[in-house]
C-alpha positions in Angstrom: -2.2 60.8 18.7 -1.2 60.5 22.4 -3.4 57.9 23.5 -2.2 55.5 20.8 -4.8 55.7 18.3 -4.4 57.3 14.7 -6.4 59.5 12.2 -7.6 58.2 8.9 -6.3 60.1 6.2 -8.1 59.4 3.2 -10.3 56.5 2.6 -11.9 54.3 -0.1 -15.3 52.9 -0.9 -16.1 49.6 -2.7 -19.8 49.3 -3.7 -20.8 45.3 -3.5 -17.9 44.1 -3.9 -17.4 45.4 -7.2 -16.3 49.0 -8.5 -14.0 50.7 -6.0 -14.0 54.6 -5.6 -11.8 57.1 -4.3 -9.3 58.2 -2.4 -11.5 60.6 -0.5 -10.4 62.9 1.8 -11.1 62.0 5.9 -9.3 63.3 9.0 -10.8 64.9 12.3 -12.6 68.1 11.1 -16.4 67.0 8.8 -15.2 66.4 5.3 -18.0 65.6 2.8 -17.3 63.6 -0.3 -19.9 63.6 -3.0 -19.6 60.5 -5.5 -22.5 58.9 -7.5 -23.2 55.0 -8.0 -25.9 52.7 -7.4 -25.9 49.6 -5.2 -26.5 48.3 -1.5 -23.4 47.0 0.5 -20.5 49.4 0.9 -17.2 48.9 2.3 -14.9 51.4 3.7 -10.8 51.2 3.1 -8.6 52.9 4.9 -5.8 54.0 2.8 -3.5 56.5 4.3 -3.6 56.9 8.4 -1.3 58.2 10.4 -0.4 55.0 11.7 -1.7 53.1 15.0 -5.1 52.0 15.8 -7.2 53.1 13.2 -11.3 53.2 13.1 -14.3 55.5 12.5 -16.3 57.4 14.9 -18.8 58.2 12.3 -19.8 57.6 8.5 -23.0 59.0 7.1 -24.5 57.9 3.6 -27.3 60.1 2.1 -29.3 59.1 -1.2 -30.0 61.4 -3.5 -33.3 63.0 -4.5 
């Protein structure tokens, strides 16, 4: 991007600090990733960006019902 800042690609999840899953899919437009596990602390990877300043805007978890 122009203003120095980068896109992440795709992404991983590690659930506390165990089990690691992914690559998922990220980027710009809404992407949603469905994956099942149990547990309460979650850790987002970066793992392919397009280089520069990476971060996220927004993540949303949802439990299902």
């Amino acid at each position: 991007m122009s203003d120095g800042s980068s896109v992440v690609e795709t992404f991983t999840v590690t659930v506390d600090g165990g089990e690691t899953y992914g690559p998922f899919d990220a980027g710009t437009a809404i992407v949603l990733n469905e994956v099942e596990f149990t547990g309460q602390v979650l850790q987002f990877d970066a793992e392919r960006t397009s280089g520069g300043n990476t971060g996220a805007a927004e993540i949303e978890v949802y439990e299902a019902s």
